[in-house]
C-alpha positions in Angstrom: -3.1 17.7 10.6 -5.1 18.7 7.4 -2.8 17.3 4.7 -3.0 13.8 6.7 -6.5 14.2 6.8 -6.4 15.3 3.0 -4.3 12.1 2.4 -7.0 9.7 4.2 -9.8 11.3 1.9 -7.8 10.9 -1.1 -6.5 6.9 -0.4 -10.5 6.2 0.7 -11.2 7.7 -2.6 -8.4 6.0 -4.6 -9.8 2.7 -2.7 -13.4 3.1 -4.4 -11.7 3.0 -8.0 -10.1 -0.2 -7.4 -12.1 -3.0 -9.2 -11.3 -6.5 -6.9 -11.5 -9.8 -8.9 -14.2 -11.8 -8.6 -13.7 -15.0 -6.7 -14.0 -17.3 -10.7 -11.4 -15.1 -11.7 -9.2 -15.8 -8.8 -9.9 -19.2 -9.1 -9.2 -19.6 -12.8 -5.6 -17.3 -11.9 -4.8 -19.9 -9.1 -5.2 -22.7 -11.4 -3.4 -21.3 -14.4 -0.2 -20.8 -12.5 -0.5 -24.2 -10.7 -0.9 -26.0 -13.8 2.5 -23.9 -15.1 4.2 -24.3 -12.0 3.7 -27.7 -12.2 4.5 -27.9 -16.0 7.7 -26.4 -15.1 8.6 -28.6 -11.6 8.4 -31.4 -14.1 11.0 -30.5 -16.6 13.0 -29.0 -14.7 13.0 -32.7 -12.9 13.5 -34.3 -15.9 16.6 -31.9 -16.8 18.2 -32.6 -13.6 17.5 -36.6 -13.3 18.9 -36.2 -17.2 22.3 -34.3 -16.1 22.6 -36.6 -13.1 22.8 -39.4 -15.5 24.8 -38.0 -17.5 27.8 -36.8 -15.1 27.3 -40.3 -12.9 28.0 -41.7 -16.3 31.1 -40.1 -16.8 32.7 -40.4 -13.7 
């Protein structure tokens, strides 16, 4: 029972180091990677209409 209880003092004291983001710094994370995943959506769409043309061509 004491080294559970010595492993709830030390993850509550772990916890208290943690520095959380503020919510402009999530905000400016959430729009970096939507702007990327979007960037990247796009061109892989193009690649694929591109290839599609390409092998419909063929055949």
């Amino acid at each position: 029972m004491e080294k559970f209880l010595s492993y709830i003092r030390n993850a509550k004291a772990e916890l208290g180091k943690v520095i959380f983001p503020t919510k402009e710094q999530v905000r400016n994370a959430f729009f970096s990677v939507f702007i990327v995943v979007t960037i990247i959506s796009l061109f892989l769409a193009l690649v694929d209409f591109i290839m599609s043309s390409i092998i419909k061509g063929i055949l």
